[in-house]
C-alpha positions in Angstrom: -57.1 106.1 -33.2 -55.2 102.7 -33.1 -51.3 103.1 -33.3 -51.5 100.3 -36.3 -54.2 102.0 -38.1 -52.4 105.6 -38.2 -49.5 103.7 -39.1 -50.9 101.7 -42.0 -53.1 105.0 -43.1 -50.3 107.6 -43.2 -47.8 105.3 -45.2 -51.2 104.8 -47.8 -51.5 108.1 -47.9 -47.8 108.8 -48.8 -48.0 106.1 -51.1 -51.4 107.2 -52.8 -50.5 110.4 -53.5 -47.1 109.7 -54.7 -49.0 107.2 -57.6 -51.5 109.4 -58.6 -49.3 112.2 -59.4 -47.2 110.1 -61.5 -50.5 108.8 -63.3 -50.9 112.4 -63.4 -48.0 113.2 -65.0 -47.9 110.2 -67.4 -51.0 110.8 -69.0 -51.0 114.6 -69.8 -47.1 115.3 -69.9 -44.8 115.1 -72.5 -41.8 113.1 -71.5 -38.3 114.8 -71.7 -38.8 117.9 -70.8 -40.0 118.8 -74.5 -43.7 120.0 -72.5 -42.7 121.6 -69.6 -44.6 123.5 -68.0 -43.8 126.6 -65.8 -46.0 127.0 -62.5 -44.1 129.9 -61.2 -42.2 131.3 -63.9 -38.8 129.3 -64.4 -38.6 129.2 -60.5 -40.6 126.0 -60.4 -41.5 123.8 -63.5 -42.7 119.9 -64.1 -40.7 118.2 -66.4 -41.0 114.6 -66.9 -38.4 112.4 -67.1 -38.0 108.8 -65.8 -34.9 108.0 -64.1 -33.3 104.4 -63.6 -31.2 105.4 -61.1 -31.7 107.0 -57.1 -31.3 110.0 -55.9 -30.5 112.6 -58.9 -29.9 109.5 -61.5 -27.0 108.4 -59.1 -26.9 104.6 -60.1 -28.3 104.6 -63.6 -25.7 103.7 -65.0 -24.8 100.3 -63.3 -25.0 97.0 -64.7 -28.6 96.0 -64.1 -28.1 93.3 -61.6 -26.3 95.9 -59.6 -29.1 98.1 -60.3 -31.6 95.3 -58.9 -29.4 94.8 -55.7 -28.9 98.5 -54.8 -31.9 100.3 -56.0 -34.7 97.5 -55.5 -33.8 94.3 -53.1 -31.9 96.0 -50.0 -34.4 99.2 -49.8 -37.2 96.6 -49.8 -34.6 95.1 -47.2 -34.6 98.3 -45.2 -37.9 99.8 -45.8 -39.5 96.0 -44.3 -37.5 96.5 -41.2 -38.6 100.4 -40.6 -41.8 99.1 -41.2 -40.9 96.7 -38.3 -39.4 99.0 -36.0 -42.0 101.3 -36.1 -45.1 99.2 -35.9 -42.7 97.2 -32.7 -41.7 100.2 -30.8 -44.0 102.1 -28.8 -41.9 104.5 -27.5 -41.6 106.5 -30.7 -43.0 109.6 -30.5 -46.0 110.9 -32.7 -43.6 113.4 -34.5 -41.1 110.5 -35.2 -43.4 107.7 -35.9 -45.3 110.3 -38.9 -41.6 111.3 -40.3 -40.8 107.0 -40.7 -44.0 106.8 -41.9 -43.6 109.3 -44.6 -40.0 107.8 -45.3 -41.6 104.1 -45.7 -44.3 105.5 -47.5 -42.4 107.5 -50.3 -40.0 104.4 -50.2 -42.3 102.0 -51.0 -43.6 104.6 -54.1 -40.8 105.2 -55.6 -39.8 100.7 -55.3 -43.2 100.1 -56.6 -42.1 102.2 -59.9 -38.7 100.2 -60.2 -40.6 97.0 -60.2 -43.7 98.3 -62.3 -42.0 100.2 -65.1 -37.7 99.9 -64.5 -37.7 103.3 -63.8 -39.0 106.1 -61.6 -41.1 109.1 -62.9 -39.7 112.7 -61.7 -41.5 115.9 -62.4 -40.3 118.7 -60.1 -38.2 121.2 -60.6 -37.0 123.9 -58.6 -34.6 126.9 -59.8 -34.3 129.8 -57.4 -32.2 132.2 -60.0 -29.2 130.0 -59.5 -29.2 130.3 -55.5 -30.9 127.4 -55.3 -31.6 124.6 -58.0 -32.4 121.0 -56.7 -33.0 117.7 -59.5 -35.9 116.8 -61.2 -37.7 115.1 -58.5 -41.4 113.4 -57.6 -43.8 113.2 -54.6 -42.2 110.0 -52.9 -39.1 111.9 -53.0 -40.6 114.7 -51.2 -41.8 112.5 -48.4 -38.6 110.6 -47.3 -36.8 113.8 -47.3 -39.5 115.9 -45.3 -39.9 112.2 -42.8 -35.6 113.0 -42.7 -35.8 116.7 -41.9 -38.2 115.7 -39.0 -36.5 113.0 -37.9 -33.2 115.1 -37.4 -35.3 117.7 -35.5 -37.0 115.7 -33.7 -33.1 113.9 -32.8 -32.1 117.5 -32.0 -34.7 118.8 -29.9 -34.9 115.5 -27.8 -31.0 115.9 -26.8 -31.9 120.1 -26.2 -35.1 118.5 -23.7 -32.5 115.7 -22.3 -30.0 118.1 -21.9 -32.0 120.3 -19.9 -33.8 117.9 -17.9 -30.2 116.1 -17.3 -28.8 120.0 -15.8 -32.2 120.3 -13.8 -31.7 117.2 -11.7 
């Protein structure tokens, strides 16, 4: 398949699946946590709630042309140069160049919602008995943080090969 195609079809994807989940959730949920619903028991729930802010609501409460700078114009900034690097560097391997896909893609999701609606619509929840809790979450979130997980394995297991071919010659 053509390098640009896989490119522009796995960052669709991300971004497809991110959108209709949150058309999902806005059309059958009630918003605030007041219609939960429990998939496994409390161990994983949907909740809606939209959230102004990044990462766990980190940022809601700035002014809003803070908000506008940090939260919509330099991630556009940043997710239009990965886009760049990756479509511009052929040397990426196929494990790297699907995890910056998957961080564009779920980038680009979660933007689209700033500039469509103000806010971002989360719905996952995850409580493992108080071992493990994460945020309220969404799809798009899911993606930049699996393309980041692969992206540091893929960092570490280059150095292991490098390392390794370095001590063989």
């Amino acid at each position: 398949m053509n390098r640009t195609l896989f490119i522009t079809l796995l960052i669709t994807f991300n971004i497809a699946i991110d959108q209709i989940s949150k058309v999902i959730v806005r059309s059958t949920m009630i918003k605030g946590g007041k219609g939960q619903i429990n998939v496994i028991q409390d161990y994983f729930q949907l909740i809606w709630v939209e959230n102004k802010g990044a990462f766990l609501g980190m940022g809601s409460d700035m002014n809003p042309t803070l908000r506008l700078i940090f939260l919509l114009i330099l991630p556009t900034i940043v997710l239009a140069y990965v886009m760049y690097y990756i479509i511009k560097t052929k040397e990426l391997d196929r494990l790297s160049l699907i995890a910056f896909c998957c961080i564009v893609g779920g980038g680009i999701a979660n933007v689209f919602d700033r500039i469509v609606f103000g806010q971002v619509t989360d719905f996952f929840y995850i409580n493992l008995g108080g071992v493990f809790r994460t945020g309220i979450f969404n799809v798009a979130d899911m993606s930049v943080t699996t393309g980041m997980i692969l992206l540091l394995l893929t960092g570490i297991f280059s150095k292991k090969k490098d390392t390794v071919e370095d001590n063989i010659a």
